[in-house]
mmCIF file of the protein (N, C-alpha, C, O) and its ligand, coordinates in Angstrom:
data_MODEL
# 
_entry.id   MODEL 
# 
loop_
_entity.id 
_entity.type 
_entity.pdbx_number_of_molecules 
1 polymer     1 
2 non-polymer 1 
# 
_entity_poly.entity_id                      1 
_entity_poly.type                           'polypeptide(L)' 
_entity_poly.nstd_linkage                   no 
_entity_poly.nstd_monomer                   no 
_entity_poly.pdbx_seq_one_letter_code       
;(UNK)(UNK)(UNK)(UNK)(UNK)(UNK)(UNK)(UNK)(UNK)(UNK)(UNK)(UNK)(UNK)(UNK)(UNK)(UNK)
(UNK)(UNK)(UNK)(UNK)(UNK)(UNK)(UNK)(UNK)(UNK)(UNK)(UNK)(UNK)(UNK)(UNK)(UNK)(UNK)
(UNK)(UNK)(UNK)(UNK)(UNK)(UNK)(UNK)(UNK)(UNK)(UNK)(UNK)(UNK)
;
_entity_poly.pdbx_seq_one_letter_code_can   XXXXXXXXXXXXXXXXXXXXXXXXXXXXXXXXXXXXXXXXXXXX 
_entity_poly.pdbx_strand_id                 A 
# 
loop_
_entity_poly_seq.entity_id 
_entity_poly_seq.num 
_entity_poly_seq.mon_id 
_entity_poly_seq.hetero 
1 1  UNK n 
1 2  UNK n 
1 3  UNK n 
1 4  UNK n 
1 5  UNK n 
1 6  UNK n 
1 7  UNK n 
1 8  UNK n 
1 9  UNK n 
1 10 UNK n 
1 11 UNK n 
1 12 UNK n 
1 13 UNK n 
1 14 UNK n 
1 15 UNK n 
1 16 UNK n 
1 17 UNK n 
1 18 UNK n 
1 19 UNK n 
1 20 UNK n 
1 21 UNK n 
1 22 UNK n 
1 23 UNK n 
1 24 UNK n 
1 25 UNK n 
1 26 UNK n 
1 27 UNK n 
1 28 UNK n 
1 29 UNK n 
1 30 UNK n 
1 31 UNK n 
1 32 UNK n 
1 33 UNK n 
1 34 UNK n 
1 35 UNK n 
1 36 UNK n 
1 37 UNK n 
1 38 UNK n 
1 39 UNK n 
1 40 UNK n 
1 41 UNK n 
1 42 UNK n 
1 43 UNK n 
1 44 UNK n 
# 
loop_
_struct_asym.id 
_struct_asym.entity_id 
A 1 
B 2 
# 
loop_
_chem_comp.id 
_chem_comp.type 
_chem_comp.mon_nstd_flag 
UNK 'L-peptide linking' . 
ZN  non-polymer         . 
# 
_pdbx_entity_nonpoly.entity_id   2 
_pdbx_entity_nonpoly.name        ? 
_pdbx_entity_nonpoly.comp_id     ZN 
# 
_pdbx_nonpoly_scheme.asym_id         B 
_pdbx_nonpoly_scheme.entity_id       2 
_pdbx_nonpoly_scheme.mon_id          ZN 
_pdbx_nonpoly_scheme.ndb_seq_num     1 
_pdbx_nonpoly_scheme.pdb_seq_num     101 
_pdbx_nonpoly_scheme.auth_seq_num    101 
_pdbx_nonpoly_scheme.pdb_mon_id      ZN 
_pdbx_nonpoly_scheme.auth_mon_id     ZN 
_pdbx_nonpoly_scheme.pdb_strand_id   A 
_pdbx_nonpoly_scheme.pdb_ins_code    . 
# 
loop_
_atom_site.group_PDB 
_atom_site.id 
_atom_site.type_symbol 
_atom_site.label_atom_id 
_atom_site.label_alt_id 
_atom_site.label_comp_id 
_atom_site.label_asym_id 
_atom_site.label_entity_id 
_atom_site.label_seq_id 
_atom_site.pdbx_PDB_ins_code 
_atom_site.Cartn_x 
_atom_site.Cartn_y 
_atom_site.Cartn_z 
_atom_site.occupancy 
_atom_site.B_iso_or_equiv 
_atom_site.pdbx_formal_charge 
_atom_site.auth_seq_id 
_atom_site.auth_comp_id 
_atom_site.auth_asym_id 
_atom_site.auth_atom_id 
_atom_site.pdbx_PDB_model_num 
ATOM   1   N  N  . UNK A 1 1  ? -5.738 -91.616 61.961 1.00 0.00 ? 1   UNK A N  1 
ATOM   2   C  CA . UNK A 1 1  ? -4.575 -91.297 62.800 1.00 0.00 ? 1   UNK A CA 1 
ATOM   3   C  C  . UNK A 1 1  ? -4.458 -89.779 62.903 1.00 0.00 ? 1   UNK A C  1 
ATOM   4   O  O  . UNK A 1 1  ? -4.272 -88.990 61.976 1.00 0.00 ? 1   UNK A O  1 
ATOM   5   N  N  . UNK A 1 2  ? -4.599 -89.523 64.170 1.00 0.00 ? 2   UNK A N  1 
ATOM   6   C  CA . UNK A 1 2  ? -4.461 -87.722 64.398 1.00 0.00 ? 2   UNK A CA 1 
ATOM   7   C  C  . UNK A 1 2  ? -2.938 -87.581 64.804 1.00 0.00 ? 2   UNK A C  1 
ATOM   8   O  O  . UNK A 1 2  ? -2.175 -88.313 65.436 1.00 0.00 ? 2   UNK A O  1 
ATOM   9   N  N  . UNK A 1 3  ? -2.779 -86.181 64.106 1.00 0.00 ? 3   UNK A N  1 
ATOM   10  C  CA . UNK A 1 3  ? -1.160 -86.099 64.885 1.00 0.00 ? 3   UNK A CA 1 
ATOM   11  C  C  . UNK A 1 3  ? -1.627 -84.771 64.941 1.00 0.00 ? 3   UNK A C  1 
ATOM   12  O  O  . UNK A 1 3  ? -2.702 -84.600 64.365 1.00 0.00 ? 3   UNK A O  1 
ATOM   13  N  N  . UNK A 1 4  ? -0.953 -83.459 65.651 1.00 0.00 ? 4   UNK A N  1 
ATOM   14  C  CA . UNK A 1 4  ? -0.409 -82.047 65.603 1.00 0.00 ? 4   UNK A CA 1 
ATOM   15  C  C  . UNK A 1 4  ? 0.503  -81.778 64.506 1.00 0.00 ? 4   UNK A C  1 
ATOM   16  O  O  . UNK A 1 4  ? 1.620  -82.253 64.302 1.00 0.00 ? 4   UNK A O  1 
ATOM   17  N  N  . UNK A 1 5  ? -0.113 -81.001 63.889 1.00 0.00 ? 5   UNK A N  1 
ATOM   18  C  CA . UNK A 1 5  ? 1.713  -80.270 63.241 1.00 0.00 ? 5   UNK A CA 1 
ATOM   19  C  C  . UNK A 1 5  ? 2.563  -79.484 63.910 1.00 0.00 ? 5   UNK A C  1 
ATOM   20  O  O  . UNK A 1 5  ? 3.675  -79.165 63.490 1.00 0.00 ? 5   UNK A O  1 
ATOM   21  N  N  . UNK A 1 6  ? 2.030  -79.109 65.075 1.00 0.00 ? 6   UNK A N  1 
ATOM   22  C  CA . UNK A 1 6  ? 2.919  -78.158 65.654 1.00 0.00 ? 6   UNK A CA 1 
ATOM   23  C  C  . UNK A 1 6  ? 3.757  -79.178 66.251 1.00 0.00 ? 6   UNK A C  1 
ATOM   24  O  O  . UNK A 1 6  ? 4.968  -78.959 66.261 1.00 0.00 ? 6   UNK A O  1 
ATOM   25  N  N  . UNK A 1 7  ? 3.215  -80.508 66.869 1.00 0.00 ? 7   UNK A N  1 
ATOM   26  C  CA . UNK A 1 7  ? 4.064  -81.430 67.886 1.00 0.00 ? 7   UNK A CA 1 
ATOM   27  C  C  . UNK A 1 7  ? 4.840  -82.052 67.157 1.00 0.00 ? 7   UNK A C  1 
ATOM   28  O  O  . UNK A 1 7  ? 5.773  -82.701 67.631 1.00 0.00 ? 7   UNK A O  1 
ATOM   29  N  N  . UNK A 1 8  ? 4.514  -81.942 65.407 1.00 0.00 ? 8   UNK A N  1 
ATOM   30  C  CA . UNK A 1 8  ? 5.235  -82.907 64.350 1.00 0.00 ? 8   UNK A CA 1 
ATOM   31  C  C  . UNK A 1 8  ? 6.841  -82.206 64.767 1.00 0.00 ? 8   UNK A C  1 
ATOM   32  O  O  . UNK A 1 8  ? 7.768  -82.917 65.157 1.00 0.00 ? 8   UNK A O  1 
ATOM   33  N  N  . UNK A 1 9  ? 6.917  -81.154 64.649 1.00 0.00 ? 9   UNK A N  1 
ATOM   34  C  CA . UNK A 1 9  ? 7.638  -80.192 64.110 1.00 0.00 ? 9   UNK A CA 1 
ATOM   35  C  C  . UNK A 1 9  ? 8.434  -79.898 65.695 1.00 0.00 ? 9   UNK A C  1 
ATOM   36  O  O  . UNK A 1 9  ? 9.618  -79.571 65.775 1.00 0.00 ? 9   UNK A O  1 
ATOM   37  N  N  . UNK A 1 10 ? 7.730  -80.045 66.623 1.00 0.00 ? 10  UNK A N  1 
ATOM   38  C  CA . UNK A 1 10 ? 8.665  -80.399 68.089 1.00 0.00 ? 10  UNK A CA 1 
ATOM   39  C  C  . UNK A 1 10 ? 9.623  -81.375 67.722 1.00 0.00 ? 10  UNK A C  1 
ATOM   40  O  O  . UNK A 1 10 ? 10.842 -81.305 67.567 1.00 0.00 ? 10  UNK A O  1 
ATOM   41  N  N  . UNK A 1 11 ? 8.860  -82.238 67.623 1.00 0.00 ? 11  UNK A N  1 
ATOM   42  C  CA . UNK A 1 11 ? 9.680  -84.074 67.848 1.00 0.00 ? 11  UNK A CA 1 
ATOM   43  C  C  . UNK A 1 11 ? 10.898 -83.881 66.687 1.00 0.00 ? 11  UNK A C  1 
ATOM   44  O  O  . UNK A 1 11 ? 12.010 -84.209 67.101 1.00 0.00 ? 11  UNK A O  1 
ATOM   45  N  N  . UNK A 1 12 ? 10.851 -83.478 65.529 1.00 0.00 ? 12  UNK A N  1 
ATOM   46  C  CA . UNK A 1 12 ? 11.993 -82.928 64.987 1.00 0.00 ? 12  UNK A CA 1 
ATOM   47  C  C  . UNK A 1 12 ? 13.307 -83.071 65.191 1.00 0.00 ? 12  UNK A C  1 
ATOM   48  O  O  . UNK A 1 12 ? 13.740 -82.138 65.868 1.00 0.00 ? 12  UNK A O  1 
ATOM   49  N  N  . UNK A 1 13 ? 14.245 -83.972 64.839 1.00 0.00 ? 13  UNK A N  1 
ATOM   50  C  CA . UNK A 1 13 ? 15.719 -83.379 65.445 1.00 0.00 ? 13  UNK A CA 1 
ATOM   51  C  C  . UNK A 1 13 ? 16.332 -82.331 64.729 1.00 0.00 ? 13  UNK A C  1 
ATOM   52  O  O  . UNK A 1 13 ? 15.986 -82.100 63.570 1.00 0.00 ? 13  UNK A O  1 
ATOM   53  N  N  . UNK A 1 14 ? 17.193 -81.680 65.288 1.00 0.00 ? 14  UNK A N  1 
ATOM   54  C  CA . UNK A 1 14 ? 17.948 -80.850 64.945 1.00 0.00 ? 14  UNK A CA 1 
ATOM   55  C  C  . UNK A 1 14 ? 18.979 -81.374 64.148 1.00 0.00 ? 14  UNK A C  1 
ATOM   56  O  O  . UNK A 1 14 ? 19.864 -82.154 64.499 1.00 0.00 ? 14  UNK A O  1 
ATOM   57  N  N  . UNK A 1 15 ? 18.734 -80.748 62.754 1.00 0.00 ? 15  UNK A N  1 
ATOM   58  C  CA . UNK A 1 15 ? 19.508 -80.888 61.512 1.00 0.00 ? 15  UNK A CA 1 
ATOM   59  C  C  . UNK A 1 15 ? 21.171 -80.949 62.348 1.00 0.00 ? 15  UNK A C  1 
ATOM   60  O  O  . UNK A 1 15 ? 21.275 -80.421 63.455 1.00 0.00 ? 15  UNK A O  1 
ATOM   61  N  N  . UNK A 1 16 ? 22.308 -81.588 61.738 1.00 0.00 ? 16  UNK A N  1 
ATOM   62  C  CA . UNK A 1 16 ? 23.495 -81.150 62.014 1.00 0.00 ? 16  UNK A CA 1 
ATOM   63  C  C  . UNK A 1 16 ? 24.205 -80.543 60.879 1.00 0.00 ? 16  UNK A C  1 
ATOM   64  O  O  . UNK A 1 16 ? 23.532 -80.605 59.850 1.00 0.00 ? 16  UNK A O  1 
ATOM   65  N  N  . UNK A 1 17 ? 25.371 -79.966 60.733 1.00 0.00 ? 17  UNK A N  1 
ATOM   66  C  CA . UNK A 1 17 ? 25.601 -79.912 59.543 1.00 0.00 ? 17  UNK A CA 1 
ATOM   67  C  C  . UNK A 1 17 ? 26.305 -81.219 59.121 1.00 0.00 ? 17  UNK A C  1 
ATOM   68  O  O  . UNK A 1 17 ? 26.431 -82.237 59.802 1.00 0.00 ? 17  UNK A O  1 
ATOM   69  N  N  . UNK A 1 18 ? 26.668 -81.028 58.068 1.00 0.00 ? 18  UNK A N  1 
ATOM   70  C  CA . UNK A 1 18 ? 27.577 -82.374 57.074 1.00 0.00 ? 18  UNK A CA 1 
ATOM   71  C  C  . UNK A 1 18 ? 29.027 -82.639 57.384 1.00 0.00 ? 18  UNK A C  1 
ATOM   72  O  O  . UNK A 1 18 ? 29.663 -83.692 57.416 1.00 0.00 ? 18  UNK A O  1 
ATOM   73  N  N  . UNK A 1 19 ? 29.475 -81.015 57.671 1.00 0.00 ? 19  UNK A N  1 
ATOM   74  C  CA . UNK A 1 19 ? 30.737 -80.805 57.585 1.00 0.00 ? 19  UNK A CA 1 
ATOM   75  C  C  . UNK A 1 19 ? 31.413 -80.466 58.347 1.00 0.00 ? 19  UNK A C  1 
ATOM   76  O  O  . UNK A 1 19 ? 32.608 -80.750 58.430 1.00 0.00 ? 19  UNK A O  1 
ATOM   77  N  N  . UNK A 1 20 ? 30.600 -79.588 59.274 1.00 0.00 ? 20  UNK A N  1 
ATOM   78  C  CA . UNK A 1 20 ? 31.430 -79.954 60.977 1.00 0.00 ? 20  UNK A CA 1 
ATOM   79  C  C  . UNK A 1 20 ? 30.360 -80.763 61.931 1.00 0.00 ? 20  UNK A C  1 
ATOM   80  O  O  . UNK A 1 20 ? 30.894 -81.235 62.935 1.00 0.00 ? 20  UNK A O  1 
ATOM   81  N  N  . UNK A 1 21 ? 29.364 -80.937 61.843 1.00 0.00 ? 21  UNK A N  1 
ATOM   82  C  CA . UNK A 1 21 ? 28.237 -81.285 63.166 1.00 0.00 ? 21  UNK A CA 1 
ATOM   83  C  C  . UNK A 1 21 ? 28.108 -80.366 63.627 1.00 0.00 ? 21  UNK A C  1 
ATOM   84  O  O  . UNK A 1 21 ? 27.742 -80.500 64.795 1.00 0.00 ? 21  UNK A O  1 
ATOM   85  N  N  . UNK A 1 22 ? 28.240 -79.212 63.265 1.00 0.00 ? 22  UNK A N  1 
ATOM   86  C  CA . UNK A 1 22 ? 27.911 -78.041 64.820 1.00 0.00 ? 22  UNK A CA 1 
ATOM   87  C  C  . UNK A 1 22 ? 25.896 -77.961 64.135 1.00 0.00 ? 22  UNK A C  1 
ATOM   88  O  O  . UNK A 1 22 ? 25.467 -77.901 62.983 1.00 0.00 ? 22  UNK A O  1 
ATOM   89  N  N  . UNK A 1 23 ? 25.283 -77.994 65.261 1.00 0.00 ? 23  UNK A N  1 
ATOM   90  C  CA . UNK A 1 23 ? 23.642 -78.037 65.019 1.00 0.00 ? 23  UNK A CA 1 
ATOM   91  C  C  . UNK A 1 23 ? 23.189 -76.453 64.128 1.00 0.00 ? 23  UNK A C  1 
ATOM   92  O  O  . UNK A 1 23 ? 23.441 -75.344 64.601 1.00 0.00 ? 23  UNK A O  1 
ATOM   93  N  N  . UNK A 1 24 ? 22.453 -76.687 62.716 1.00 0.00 ? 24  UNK A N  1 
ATOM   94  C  CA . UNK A 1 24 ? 21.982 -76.380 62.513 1.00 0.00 ? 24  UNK A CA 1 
ATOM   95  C  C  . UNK A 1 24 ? 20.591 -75.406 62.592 1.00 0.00 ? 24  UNK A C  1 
ATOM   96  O  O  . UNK A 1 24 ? 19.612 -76.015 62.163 1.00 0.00 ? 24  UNK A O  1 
ATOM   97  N  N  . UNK A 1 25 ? 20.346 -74.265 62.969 1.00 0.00 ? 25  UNK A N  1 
ATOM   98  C  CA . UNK A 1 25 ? 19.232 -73.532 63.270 1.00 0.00 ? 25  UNK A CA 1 
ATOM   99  C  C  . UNK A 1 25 ? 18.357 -73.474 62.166 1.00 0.00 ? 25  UNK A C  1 
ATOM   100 O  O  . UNK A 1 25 ? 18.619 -73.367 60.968 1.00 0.00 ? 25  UNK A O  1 
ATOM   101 N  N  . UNK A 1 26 ? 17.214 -73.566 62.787 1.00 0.00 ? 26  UNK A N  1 
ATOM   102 C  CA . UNK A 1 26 ? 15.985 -73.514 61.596 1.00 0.00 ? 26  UNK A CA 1 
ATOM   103 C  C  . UNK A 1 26 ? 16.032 -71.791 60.780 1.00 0.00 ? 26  UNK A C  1 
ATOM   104 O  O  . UNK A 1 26 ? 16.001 -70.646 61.230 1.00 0.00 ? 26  UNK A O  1 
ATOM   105 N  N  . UNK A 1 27 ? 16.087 -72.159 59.917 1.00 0.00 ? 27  UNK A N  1 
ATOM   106 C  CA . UNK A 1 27 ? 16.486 -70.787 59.040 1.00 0.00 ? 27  UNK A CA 1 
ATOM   107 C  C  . UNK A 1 27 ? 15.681 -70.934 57.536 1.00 0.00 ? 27  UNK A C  1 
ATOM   108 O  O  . UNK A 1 27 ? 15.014 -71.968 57.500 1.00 0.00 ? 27  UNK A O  1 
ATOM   109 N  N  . UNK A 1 28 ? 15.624 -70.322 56.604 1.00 0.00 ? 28  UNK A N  1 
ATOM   110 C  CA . UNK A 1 28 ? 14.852 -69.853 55.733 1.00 0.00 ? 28  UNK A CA 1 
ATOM   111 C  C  . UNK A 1 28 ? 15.775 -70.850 54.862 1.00 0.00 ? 28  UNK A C  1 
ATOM   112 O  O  . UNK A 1 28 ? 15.079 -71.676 54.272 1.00 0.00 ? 28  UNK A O  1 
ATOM   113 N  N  . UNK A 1 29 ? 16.947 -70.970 54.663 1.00 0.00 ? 29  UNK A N  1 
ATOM   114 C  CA . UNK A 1 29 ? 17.371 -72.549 54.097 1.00 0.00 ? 29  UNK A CA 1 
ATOM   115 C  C  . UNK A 1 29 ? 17.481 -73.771 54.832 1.00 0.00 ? 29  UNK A C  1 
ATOM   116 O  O  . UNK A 1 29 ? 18.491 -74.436 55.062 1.00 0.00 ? 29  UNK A O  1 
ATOM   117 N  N  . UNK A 1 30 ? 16.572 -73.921 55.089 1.00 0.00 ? 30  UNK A N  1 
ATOM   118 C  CA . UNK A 1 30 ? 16.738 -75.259 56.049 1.00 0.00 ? 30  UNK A CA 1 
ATOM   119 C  C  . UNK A 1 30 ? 17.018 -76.252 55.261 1.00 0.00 ? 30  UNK A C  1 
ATOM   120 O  O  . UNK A 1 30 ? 17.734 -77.092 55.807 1.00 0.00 ? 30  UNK A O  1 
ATOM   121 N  N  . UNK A 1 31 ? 16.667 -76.528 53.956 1.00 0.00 ? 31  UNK A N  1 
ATOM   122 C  CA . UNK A 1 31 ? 17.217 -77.616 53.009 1.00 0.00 ? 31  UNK A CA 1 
ATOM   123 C  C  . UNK A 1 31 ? 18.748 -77.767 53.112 1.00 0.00 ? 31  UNK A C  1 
ATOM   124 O  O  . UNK A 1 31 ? 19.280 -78.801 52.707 1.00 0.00 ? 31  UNK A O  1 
ATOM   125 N  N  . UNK A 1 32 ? 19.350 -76.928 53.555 1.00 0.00 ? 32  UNK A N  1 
ATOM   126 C  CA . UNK A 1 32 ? 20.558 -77.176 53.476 1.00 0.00 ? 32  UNK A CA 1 
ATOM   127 C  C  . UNK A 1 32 ? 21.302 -78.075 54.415 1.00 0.00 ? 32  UNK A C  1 
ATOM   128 O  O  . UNK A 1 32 ? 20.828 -78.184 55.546 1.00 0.00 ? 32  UNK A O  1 
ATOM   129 N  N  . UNK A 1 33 ? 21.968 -78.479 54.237 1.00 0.00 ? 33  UNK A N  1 
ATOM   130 C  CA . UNK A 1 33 ? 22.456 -79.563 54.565 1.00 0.00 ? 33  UNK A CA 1 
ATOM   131 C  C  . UNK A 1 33 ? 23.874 -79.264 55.562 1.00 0.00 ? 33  UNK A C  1 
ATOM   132 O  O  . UNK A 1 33 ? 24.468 -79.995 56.354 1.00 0.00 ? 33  UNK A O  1 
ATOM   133 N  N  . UNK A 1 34 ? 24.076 -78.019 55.179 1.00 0.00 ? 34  UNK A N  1 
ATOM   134 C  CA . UNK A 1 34 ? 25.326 -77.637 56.422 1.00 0.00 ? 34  UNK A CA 1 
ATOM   135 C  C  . UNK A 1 34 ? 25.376 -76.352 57.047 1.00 0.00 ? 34  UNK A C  1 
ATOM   136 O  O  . UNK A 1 34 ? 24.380 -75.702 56.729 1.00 0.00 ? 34  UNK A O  1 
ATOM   137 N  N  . UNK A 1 35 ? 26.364 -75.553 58.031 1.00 0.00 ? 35  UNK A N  1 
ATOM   138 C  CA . UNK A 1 35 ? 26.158 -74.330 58.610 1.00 0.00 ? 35  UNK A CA 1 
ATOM   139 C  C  . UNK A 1 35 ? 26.561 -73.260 58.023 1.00 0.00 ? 35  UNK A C  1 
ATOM   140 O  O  . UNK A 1 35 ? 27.355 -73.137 57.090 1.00 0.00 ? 35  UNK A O  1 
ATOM   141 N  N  . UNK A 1 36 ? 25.955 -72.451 58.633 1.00 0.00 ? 36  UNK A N  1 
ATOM   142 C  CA . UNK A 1 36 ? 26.457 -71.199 57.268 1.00 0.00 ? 36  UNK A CA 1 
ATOM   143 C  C  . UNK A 1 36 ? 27.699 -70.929 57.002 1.00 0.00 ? 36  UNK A C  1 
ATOM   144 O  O  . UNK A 1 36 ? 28.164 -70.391 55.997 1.00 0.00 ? 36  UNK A O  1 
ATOM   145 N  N  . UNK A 1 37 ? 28.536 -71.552 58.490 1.00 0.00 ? 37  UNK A N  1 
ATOM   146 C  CA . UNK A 1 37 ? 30.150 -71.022 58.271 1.00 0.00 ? 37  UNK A CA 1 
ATOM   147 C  C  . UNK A 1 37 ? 31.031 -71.821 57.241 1.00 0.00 ? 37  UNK A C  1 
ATOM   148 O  O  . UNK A 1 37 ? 32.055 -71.394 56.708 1.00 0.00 ? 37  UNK A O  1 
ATOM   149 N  N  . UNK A 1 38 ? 30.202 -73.593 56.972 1.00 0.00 ? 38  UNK A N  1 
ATOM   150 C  CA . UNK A 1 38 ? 30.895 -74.126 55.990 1.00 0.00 ? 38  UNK A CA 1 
ATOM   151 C  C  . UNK A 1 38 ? 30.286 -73.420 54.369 1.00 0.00 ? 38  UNK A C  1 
ATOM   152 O  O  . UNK A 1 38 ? 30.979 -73.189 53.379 1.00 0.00 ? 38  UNK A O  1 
ATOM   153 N  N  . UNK A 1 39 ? 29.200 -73.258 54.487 1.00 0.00 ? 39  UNK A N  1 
ATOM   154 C  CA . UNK A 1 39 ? 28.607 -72.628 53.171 1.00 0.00 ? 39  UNK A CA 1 
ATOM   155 C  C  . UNK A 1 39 ? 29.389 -71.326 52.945 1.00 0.00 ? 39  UNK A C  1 
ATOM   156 O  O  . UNK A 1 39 ? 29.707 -71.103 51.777 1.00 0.00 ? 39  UNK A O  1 
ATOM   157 N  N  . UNK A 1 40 ? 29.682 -70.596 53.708 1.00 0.00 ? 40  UNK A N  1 
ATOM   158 C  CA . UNK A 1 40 ? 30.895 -69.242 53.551 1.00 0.00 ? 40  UNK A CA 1 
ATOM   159 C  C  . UNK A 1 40 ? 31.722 -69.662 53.048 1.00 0.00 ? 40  UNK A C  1 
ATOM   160 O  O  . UNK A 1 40 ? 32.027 -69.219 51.941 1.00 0.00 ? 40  UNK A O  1 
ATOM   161 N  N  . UNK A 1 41 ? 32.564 -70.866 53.729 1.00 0.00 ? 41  UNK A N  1 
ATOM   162 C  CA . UNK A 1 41 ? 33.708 -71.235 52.590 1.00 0.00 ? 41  UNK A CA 1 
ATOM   163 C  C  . UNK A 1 41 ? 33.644 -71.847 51.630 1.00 0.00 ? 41  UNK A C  1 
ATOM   164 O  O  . UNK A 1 41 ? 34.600 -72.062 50.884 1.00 0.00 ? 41  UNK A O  1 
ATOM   165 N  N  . UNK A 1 42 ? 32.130 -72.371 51.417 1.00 0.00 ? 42  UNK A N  1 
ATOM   166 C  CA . UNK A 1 42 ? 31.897 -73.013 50.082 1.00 0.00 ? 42  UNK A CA 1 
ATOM   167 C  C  . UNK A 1 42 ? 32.264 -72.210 48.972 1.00 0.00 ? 42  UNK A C  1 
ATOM   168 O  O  . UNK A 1 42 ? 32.864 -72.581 47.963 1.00 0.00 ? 42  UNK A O  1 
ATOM   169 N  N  . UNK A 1 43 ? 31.732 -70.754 49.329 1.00 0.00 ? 43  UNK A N  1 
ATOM   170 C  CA . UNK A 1 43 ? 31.346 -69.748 48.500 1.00 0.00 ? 43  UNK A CA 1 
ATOM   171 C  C  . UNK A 1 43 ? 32.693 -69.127 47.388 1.00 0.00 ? 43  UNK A C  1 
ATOM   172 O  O  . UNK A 1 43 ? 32.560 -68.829 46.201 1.00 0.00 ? 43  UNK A O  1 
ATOM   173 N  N  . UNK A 1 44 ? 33.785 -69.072 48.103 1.00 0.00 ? 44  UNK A N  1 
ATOM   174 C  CA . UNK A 1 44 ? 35.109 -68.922 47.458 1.00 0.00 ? 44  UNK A CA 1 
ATOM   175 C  C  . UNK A 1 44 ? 35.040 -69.432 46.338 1.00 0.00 ? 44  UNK A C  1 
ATOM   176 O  O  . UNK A 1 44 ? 36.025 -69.433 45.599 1.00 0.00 ? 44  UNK A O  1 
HETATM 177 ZN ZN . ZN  B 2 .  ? 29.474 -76.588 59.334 1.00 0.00 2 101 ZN  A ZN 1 
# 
């Protein structure tokens, strides 16, 4: 079975966050699970 990784990585959906849904951008934490503006107020 052949696939692309580049086409893997198209087909992809866009992460949402957890905590509002506003879509997620591919970023250097992508593990994360929500947007940076809820992780700001995590941070308090
Ligand atoms: Zn959020």
């Amino acid at each position: 079975m052949l696939y692309n990784p580049v086409e893997f990585f198209k087909t992809v959906p866009q992460k949402e966050c957890a905590e509002c849904g506003q879509m997620i951008e591919e970023q250097a934490e992508s593990y994360l699970m929500e947007c940076d503006h809820c992780l700001a107020k995590r941070e308090e």
